[in-house]
C-alpha positions in Angstrom: 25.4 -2.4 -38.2 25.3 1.6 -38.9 21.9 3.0 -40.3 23.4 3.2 -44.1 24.4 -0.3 -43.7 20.8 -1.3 -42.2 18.9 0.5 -44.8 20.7 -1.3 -48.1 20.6 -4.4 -46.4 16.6 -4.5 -46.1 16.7 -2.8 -49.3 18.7 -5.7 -50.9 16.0 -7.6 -49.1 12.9 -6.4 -50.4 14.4 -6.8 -53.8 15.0 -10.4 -53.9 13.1 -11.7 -51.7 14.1 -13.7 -48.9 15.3 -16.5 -50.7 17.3 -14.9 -53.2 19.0 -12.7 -50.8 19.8 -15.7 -48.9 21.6 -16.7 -52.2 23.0 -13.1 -52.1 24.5 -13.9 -48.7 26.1 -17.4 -49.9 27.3 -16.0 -52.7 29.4 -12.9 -51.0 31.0 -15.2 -48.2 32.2 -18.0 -51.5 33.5 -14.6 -53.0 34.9 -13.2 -49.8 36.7 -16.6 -49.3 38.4 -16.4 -53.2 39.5 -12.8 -52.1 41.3 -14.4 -48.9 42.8 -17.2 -51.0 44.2 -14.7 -53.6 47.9 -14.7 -52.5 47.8 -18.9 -52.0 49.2 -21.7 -54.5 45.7 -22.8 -55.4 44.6 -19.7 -57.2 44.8 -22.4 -60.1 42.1 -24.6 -58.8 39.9 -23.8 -55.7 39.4 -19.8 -57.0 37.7 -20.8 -59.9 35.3 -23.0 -58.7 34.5 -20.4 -55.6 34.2 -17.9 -58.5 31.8 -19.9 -60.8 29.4 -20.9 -57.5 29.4 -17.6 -56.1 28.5 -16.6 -59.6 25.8 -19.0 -60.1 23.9 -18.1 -56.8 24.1 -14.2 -57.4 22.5 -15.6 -60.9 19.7 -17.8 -59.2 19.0 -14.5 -56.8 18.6 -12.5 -59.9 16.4 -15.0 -61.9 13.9 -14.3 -58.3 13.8 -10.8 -58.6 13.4 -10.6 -62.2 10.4 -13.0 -62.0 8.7 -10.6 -58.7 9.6 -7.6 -60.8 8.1 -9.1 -63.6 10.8 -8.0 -66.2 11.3 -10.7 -68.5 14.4 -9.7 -70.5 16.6 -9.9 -67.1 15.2 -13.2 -66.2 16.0 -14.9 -69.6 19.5 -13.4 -69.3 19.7 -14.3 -65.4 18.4 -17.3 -66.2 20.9 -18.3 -69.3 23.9 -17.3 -66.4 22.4 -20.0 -63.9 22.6 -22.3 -67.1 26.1 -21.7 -67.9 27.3 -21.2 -64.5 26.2 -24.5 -63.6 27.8 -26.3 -66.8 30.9 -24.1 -65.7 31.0 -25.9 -62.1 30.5 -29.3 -63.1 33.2 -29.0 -65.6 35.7 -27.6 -63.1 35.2 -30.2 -60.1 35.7 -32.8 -63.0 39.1 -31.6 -63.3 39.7 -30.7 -59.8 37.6 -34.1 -58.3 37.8 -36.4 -61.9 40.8 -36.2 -64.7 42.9 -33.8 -62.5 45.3 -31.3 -63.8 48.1 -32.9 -64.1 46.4 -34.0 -67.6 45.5 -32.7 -70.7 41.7 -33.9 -70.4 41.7 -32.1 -67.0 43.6 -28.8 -68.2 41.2 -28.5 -70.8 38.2 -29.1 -68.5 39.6 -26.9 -66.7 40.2 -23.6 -68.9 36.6 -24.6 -70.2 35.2 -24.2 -67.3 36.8 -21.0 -66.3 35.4 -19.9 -69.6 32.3 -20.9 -68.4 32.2 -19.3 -65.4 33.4 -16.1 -67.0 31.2 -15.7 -69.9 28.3 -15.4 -67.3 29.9 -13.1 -65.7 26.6 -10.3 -66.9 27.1 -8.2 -63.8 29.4 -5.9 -66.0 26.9 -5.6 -68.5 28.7 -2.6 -69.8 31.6 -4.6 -70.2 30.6 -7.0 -72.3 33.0 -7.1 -75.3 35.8 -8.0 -72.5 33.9 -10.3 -70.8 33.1 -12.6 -73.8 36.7 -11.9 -75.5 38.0 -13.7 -71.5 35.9 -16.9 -72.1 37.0 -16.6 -75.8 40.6 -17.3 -74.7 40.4 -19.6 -71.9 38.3 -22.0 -74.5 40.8 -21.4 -77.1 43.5 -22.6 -74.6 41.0 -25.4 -73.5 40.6 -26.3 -77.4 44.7 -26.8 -77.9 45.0 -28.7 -74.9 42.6 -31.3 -76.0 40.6 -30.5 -79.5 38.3 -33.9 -78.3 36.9 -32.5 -74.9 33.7 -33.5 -74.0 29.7 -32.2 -74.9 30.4 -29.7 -72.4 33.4 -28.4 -74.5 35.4 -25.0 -75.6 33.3 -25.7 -79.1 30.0 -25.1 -77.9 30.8 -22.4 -75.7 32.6 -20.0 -78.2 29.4 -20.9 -80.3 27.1 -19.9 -77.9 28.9 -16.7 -77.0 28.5 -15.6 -80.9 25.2 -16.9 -81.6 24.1 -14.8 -78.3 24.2 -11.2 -80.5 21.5 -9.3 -78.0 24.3 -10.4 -75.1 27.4 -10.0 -76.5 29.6 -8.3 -79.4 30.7 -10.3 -81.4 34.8 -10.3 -81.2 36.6 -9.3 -84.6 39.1 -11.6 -86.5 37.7 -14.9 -85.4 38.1 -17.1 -88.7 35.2 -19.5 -87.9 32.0 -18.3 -86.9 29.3 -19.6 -84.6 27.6 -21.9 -86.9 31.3 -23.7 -87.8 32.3 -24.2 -83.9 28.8 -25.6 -83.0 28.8 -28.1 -85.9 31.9 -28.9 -84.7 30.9 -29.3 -81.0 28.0 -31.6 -82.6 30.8 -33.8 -84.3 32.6 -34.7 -81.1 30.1 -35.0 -79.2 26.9 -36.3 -81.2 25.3 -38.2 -78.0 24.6 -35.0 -76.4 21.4 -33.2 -77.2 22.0 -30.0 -76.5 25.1 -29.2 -79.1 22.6 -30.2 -81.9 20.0 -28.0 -80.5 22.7 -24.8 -80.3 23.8 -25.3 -83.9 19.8 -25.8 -84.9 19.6 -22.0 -83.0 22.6 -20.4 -84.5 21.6 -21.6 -87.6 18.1 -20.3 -87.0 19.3 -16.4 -86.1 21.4 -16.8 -88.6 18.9 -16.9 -91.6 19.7 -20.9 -92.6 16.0 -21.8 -91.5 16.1 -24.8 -93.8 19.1 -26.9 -92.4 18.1 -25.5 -88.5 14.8 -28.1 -89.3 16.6 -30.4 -90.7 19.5 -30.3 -87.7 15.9 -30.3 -85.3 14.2 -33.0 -87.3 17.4 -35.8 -87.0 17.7 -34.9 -83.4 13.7 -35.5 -82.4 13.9 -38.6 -84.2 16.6 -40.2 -82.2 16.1 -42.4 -79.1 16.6 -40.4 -76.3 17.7 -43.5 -74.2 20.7 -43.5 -76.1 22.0 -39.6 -75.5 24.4 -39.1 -73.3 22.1 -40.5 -70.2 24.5 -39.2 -67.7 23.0 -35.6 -68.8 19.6 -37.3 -68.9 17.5 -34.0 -67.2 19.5 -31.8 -69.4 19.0 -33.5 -72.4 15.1 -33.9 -71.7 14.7 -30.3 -71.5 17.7 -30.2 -74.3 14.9 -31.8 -76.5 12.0 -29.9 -75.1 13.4 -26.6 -76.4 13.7 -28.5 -79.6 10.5 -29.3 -80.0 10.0 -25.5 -79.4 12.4 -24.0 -81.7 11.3 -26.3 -84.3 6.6 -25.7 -84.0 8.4 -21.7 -84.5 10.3 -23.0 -87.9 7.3 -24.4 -89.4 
C-alpha cells in the first residue's frame, strides 16, 4: 500500500469508526463483484441485489459517522437509506428466491425493488432530481406489471419519494401526487401499518392536518395482532412513529 493510499485509508477509518468502515469494506467488495458481473447474463437479477446491499452497508456506515459527528440532518437521511435499502433487498430476493421472474408478481417485485434500491441511492446528493425520476420509472414499470403488488409496493414508494420534499425534487407532469399514490398503497395493502402511517405524513406536510389524525386515529385503534404479522418489528415501530406523528398533531 503506497503512503496516499495509507493515509485515506486511516482517514476513512477515523471517520467511521471501526465498525462502519468495516461496513465500508463489505460494501466495496459486493460493489466490486457487480462491476465484474457487468458483461454476464444475470445483470437482470444478481446486480441488483449486490447493488441494493452494497448500498445499504455504505448507508449503515454513514448512519455511525453521522451519529460520532453529531450531525443529525445526515443521520436522518442515512438513516431513511438503511430503511429503504433494506425494504429494497427483501423485495428483490423475493423475486429472485420467492415468485421468480418468470412472473408478473415477481417482475414487479422485482422493478420495485430496483426502485428501492435506487431511490437511496443519496451519495449523488447533487443529483437528486435523476436519482428519484430512476426509481420513479422502475415503480411505474413495477405498477403495470402488477397494479396489486404487495405493502412493500411501487405505490408507496413513488409516495414516499414526493412526500420527501427536503430530499428530493419533485418530478414535473406526474398526474397524481403523493397523497393519491399512498392512499392507494393503503387500499391494497390495508394490513400493513406503515402505508397508513406514510399517507398520515404526506397528508401532514401537506397541510390536510385534519384527515392525517383521522388516517392516525383508525390505525392506533386497530389490533396490531392482525397487521401484516409477517412485518411484525416493522409494523411495531410502524405504529410507534404513529403514536409520534399523531402527540405532534394535537
Amino acid at each position: 500500500m503506497n503512503e496516499t493510499a495509507q493515509k485515506r485509508f486511516l482517514q476513512a477509518r477515523e471517520a467511521f469508526g471501526l465498525r462502519g468502515f468495516g461496513q465500508i469494506v463489505k460494501a466495496q467488495l459486493l460493489l466490486t463483484e457487480l462491476d465484474e458481473s457487468a458483461g454476464r447474463s444475470d445483470l437482470a437479477g444478481t446486480q441488483p441485489l449486490l447493488l441494493c446491499e452494497g448500498r445499504l452497508l455504505l448507508a449503515r456506515a454513514i448512519t455511525w459517522r453521522a451519529e460520532r459527528a453529531g450531525i443529525s440532518a445526515q443521520y436522518a437521511l442515512a438513516q431513511r437509506a438503511v430503511d429503504v435499502a433494506t425494504a429494497a433487498s427483501h423485495m428483490i430476493r423475493q423475486s429472485l428466491e420467492g415468485a421468480g421472474r418468470d412472473t408478473l408478481e415477481g417482475m414487479a417485485c422485482y422493478y420495485c425493488g430496483l426502485a428501492q434500491a435506487i431511490a437511496c441511492d443519496f451519495g449523488r446528493r447533487t443529483d437528486l432530481y435523476d436519482v428519484a425520476r430512476s426509481a420513479i420509472r422502475y415503480a411505474r414499470v413495477a405498477l403495470r406489471l402488477n397494479p396489486h403488488v404487495d405493502a412493500h409496493g411501487p405505490n408507496r414508494l413513488l409516495g414516499r419519494i414526493y412526500a420527501a420534499s427536503e430530499y428530493f425534487v419533485r418530478p414535473p407532469g406526474d398526474l397524481r401526487g403523493p397523497i393519491d399514490h399512498l392512499r392507494h398503497a393503503a387500499e391494497k395493502s390495508p394490513s400493513y401499518a406503515g402505508n397508513h402511517f406514510e399517507l398520515a405524513r404526506a397528508l401532514a406536510i401537506f397541510g390536510h392536518a385534519t384527515e392525517a389524525r383521522q388516517t392516525l386515529d383508525a390505525l392506533l385503534a386497530r389490533d396490531p395482532a392482525t397487521m401484516a404479522p409477517e412485518f411484525s418489528v416493522e409494523v411495531a415501530e410502524d405504529l410507534a412513529r404513529a403514536k409520534s406523528l399523531r402527540s405532534e398533531l394535537l
